[in-house]
Structure formats: structure tokens, C-alpha cells
C-alpha positions as CSV (number, residue, x, y, z in Angstrom):
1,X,110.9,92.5,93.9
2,X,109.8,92.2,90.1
3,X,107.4,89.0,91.1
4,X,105.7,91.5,93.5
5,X,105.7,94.8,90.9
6,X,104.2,92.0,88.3
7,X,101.5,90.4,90.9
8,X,100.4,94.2,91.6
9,X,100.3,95.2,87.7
10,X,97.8,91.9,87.4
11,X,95.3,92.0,90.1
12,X,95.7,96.2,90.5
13,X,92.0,96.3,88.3
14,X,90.8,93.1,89.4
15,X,88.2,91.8,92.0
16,X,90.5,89.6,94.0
17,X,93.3,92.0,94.7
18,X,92.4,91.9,98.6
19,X,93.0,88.1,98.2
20,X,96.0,88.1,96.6
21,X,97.3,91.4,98.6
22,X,99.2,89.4,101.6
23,X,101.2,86.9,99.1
24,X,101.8,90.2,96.8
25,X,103.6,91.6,100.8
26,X,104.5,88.8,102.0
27,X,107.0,88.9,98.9
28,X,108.5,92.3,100.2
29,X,108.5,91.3,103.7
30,X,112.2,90.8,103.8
31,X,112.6,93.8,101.1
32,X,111.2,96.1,103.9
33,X,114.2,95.9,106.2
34,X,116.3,97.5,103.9
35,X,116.1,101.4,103.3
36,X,116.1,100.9,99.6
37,X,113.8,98.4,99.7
38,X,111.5,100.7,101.8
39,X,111.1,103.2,99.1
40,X,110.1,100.1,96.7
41,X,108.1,99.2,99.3
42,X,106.1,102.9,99.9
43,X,106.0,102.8,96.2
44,X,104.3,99.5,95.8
45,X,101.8,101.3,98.8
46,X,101.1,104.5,97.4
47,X,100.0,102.3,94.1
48,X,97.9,100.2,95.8
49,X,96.4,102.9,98.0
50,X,95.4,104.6,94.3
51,X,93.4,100.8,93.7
52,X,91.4,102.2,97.0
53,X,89.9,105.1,94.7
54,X,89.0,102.7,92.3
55,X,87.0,100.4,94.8
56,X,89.1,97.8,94.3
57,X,90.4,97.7,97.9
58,X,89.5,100.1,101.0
59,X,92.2,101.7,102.6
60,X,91.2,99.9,105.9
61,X,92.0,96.5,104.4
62,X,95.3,98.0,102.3
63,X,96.4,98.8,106.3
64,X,95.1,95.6,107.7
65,X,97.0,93.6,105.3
66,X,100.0,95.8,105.2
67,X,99.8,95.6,109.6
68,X,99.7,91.8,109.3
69,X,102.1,90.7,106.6
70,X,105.0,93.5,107.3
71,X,106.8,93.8,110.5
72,X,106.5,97.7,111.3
73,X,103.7,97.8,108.9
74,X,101.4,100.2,111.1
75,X,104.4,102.8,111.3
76,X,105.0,102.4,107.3
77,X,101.2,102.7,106.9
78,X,101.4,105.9,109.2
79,X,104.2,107.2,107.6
80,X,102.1,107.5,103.6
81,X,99.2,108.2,105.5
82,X,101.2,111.3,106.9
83,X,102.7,112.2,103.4
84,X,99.2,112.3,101.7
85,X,98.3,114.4,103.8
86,X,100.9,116.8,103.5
87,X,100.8,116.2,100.0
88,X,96.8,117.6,100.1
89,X,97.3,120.0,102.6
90,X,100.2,121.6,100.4
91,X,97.7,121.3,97.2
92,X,94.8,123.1,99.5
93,X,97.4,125.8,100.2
94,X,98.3,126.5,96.3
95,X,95.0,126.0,95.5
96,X,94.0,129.0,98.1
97,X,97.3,131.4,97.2
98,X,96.1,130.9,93.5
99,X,92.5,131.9,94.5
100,X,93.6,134.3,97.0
101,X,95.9,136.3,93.7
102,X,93.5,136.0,91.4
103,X,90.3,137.7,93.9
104,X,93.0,140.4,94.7
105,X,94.1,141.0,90.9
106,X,90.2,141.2,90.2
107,X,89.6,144.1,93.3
108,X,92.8,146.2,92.1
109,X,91.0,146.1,88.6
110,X,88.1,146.8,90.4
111,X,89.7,150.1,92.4
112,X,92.0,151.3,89.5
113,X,88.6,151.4,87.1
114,X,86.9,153.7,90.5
115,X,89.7,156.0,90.0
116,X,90.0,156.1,86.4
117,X,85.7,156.9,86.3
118,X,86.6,159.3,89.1
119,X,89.1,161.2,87.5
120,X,87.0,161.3,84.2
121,X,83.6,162.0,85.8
122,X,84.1,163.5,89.3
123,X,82.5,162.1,91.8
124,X,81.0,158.4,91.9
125,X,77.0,157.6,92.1
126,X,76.3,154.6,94.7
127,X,75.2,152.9,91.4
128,X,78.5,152.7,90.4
129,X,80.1,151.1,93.6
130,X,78.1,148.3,92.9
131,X,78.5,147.6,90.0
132,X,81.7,147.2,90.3
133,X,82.0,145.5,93.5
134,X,80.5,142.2,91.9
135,X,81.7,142.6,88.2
136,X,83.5,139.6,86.2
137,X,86.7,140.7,85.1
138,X,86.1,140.5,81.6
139,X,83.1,143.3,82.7
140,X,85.8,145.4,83.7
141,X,87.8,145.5,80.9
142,X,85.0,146.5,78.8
143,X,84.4,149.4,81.2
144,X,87.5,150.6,81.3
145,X,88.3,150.2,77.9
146,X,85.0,152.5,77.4
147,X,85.7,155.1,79.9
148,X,88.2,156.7,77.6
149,X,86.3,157.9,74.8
150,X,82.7,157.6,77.0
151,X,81.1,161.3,77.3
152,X,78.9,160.0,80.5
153,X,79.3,157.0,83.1
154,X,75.9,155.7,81.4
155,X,77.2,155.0,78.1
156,X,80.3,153.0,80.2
157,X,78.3,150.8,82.1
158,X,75.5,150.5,78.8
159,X,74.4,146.6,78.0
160,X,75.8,146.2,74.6
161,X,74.7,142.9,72.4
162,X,77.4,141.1,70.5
């Protein structure tokens, strides 16, 4: 097991890792049968795959090699393939909950500024809807902090310079 880890640490950034790759396996072979060694075994993968970014080694040949050196290689190859997937499909998801928060913080900014001009100034101008249908949300904080002490909806939504 540790003549495997070191082989991987040496050739990981080198040009002939897809040579050395099936004695690196071959070394696990027997190590693969055992459900510990499996884990060391999806380890030594899931490092190797990360060599595949680097253009060290393609995933197709990281499977080929894996297919022909470990018995039930294709199913172990299957089985990472399936978790980094899930792995990205459960990054997409956070990735779209964060975005999804953060579009519906900026519209309830958006409608509690409407109501606060509305209570202020009575009813709203088209120009206004506008303006703050596409606004940053640092725009909207200036407006709103100006709409308290503003004496028309002009001087809120006024360009001022630094």
C-alpha cells in the first residue's frame, strides 16, 4: 500500500504517469478485495482522476488502466464516476439556492424601497418602476437611505459623484 501511495506522489506531475499507472494498480490489485482496501483504493482514484485536470492522464486511460489491471475495475470506475457527479450536482444545487437567496433578498429590497417611496410620495411614476426593477443593491440602499429626509422622488433617484 505505501509503495503504491509513494509511486503516485512521484509520477502524479510527471509525463510518464500513464506508463507507470498499471504497475502503480497492479500493486493494489489484491488490496481491492478488501473493503478497507477499497476506500485506499477510491482514494488512490479520486487522486489520480485530479492528474486528468492537469493533463497528465485522460480520464479514458485512468478507466482503461483501472478496467485492465483491477478485477471489478469498471464497476469501481463507475462507482467515483457516480460520486463526482453527485458531488457537482450537489455543488450546482448550492450554487443555485445561494443565487436563488440572494436575487430574492435583492427584489424584497427592491419592493420594501416601492412602498417606502409610496408611502412618502403617493403614487409611483413608471420612471420609478424601472429604476428599480434593474438596480444593484448597493443603488438601493442609497435610495432608501435618501428617501427619508428627500423632499421629492428626484432628489432620491439624483446621480451623486463621490
Amino acid at each position: 500500500m505505501l509503495h503504491a501511495a509513494l509511486l503516485t506522489l512521484k509520477y502524479i506531475f510527471r509525463n510518464e504517469l500513464n506508463q507507470r499507472l498499471p504497475e502503480i494498480l497492479g500493486l493494489l490489485r489484491d488490496l481491492a478485495q478488501s473493503s478497507m482496501g477499497l476506500d485506499y483504493v477510491r482514494t488512490l482514484l479520486r487522486y489520480l482522476a485530479q492528474a486528468a485536470s492537469i493533463d497528465r492522464l485522460t480520464g479514458d486511460q485512468l478507466r482503461q488502466v483501472v478496467t485492465e489491471t483491477l478485477s471489478g475495475g469498471g464497476e469501481l470506475m463507475l462507482t467515483i464516476a457516480e460520486q463526482w457527479e453527485q458531488q457537482a450536482m450537489e455543488r450546482g444545487i448550492e450554487k443555485g439556492i445561494e443565487k436563488g437567496i440572494e436575487q430574492g433578498i435583492e427584489q424584497g429590497e427592491a419592493r420594501l424601497l416601492k412602498q417606502l417611496l409610496s408611502w412618502r410620495f403617493g403614487a409611483l411614476p413608471p420612471w420609478v418602476e424601472s429604476q428599480l426593477a434593474g438596480a444593484e443593491p448597493e443603488r438601493l440602499e442609497a435610495w432608501a437611505k435618501r428617501v427619508l429626509d428627500a423632499p421629492d422622488l428626484d432628489t432620491v433617484f439624483a446621480e451623486r459623484s463621490g
